[in-house]
N, C-alpha and C positions, 0 to 999 in steps of 0.2 A: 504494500500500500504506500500509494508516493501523496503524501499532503505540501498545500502549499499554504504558508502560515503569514502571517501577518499581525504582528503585533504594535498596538501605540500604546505611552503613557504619556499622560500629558500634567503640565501643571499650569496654573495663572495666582498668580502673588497680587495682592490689594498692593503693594507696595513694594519697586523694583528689589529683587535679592541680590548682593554682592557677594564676595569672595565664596562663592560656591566650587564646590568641589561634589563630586556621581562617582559614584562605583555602581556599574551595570551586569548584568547579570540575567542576559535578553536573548542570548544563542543559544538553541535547541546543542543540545552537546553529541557525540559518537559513539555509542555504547553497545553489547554484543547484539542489540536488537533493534537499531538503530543506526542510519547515516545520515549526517546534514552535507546533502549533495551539495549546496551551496547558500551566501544568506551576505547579507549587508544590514549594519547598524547607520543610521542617518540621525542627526540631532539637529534642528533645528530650533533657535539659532546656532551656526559650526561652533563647539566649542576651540578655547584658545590654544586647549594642549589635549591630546589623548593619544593612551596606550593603549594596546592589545596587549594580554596573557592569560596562562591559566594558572587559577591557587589551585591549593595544594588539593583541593580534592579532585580534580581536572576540570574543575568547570570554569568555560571562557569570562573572562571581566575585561571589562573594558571600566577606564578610568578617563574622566574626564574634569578639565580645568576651565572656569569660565571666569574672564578678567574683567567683559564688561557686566553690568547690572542688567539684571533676567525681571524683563514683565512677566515670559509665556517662555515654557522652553517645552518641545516636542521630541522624546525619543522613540523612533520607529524601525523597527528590523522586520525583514521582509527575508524569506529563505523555502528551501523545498528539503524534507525529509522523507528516508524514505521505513517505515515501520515493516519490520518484519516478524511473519506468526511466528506463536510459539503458542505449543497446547499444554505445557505444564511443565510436561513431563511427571515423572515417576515419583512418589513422596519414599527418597532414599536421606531422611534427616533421623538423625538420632533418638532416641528418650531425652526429654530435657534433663534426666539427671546423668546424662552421659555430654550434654552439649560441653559444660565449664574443660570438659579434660580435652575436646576437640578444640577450643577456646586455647587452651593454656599450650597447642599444638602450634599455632600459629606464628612461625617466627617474624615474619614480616610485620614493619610499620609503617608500612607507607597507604597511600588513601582512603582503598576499600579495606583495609585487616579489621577485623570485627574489635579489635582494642578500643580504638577507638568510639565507638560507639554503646558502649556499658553503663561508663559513671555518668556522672549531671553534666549538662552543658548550658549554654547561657539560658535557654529557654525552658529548659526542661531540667525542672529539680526534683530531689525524691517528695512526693509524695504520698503520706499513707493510706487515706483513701483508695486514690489509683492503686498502690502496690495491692492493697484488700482485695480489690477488684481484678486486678490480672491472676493472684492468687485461685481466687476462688474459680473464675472463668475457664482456668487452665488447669485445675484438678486432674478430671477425667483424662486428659489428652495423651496420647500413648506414645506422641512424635513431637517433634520441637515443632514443626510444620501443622501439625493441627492444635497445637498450643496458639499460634499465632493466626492462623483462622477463628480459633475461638475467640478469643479478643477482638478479632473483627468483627465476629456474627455478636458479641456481646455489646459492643461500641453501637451498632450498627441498630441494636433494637431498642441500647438505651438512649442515646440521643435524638431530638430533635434539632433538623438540619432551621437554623434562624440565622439570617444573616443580619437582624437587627443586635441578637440579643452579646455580641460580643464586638469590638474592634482590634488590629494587627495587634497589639502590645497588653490584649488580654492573656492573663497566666491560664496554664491549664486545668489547676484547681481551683480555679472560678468558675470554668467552663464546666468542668466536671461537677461540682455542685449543683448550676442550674440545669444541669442536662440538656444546653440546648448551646449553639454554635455553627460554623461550619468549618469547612475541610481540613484550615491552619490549625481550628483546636481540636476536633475529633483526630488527625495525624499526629497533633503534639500530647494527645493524652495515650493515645495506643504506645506510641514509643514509651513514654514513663511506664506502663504499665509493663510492657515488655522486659524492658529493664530491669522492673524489679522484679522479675520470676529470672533473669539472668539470660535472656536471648539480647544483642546485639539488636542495636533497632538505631534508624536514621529517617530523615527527613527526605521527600524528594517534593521539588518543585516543576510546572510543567505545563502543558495545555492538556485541555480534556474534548473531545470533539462529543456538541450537544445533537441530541436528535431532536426537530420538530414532530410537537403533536401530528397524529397523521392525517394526511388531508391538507396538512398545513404549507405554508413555505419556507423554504430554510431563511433565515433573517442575515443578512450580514453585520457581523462584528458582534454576533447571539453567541459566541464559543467563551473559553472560558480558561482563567486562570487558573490550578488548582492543586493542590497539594496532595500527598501520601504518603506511605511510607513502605522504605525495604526492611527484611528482617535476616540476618545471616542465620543459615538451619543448618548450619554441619560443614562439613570439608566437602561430601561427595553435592549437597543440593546448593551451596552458596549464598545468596542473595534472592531473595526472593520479595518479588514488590505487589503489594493490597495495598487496596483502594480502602479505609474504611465505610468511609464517609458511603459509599455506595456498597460496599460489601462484599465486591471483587478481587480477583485477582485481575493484575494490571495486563491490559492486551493491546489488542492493534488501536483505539481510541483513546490514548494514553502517549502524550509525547515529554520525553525527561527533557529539563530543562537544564537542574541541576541540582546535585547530589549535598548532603552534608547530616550535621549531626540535629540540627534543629533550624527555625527558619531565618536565624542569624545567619549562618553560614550561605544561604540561597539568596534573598532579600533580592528581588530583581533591580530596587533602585535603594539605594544606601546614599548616604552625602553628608553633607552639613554645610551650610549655608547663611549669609545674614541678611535679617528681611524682619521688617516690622506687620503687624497685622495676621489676618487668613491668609489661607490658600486653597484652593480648590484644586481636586486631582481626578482625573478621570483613564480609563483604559477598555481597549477593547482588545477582541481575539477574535482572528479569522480563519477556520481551519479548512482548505477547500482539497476534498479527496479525491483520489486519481487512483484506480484500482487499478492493478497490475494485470497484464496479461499471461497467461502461464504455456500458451499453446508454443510448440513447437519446441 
């Protein structure tokens, strides 16, 4: 499946913003299920300085310096990926009380090693509550893999999806108290909860391709920003990425954006800035699919 993506955020300031400094984090990334056959980031107006690279978890940042004072600044990346299936495969993960000694196997620290991804990170601190809950949800579960499904199918019946009732910089046991949130906080309570039964859990940020009602028409810029998360099951199954928030495992309508430990790590636009007053922010997502042909 070949998509063609389209991404804007936009800002407008009551009052011009100076020494502004962006870190972006807006290119679909290369992963074993996944290529960005190609893609352009555009900022209008050009900032004064910008770099390309990748942090350490390999996901593309782009850094950007603006010297004059920003009314309205528009960042827009336009690119084609191309998603490739995958039906699961085989649930070849551990008992979770055999995960920690596949855990303590892994000599590598570099991006993906499940090390990383254990203790508290900025966004995601222990919780008791949550640990209660990944505890008790993951009882029964006979494999780290359907430890981590439970969690999902548990997330998934106890929350209601509200996109009023939280904003970006809500914690997750506030989320998880009012049982109600979306994607940011339903992915950032599964990871704590993960964590503390001892599975390796991270963040993924990313597009989601929406389906219209049927009968309907596809809407443009109707698609969507959306988070999840991976869970590391073992040496032989690795990484494995649910959706909670929808209660899936992650497929062909699921495009990574970028990887980390919580949505610090992902944050598509980061900066700091000086500006008096509001600001108004807006984004869209345009995800237009191009099925593959398979003859010949």
């Amino acid at each position: 499946m070949h998509y063609d993506i389209t991404l804007e955020i936009g800002y407008r300031f009551e009052h011009p913003a100076t020494a502004a400094r962006t870190l972006l984090r807006m290119f679909p990334i290369n992963t074993s299920r996944q290529t960005l056959l190609h893609g352009a980031l555009i900022c209008s107006p050009q900032a004064s300085e910008r770099r390309d690279e990748v942090d350490f978890f390999g996901n593309m940042l782009t850094s950007l310096m603006f010297s004059a004072p920003l009314k309205n600044v528009l960042f827009r990346f336009e690119g084609r990926v191309q998603r490739i299936p995958f039906d699961g495969g085989l649930d070849l993960s551990p008992p979770l009380a055999v995960l920690q000694r596949e855990i303590d196997g892994v000599a590598s620290l570099g991006p993906h090693s499940p090390h990383h991804y254990l203790g508290p990170s900025e966004r995601v601190q222990p919780v008791g509550e949550i640990a209660a809950f990944g505890q008790d949800v993951t009882a029964a579960a006979l494999t780290t893999l359907e430890a981590v499904l439970a969690v999902s199918r548990g997330l998934h019946a106890l929350f209601d999806f509200d996109a009023t009732a939280t904003d970006v910089a809500t914690d997750p046991a506030e989320a998880f108290a009012q049982r109600r949130g979306v994607c940011q906080d339903i992915s950032h309570v599964m990871i704590g909860a993960l964590r503390a039964v001892g599975i390796p859990a991270g963040y993924v940020s990313g597009f989601l391709r929406t389906q219209p009602p049927p009968g309907q028409p596809r809407l443009s810029g109707a698609d969507a920003m959306h988070a999840w998360v991976r869970a590391w099951c073992g040496r032989e199954l690795g990484w494995v990425e649910i959706d909670p928030t929808n209660d899936l495992r992650v497929a062909l309508d699921h495009v990574v954006v970028a990887y980390g430990r919580d949505y610090a790590d992902v944050s598509p636009v980061k900066g700091s800035l000086r500006s008096a007053g509001p600001h108004k922010t807006q984004h869209s997502v345009d995800m237009v699919p191009e099925v593959l042909s398979t003859a010949g």
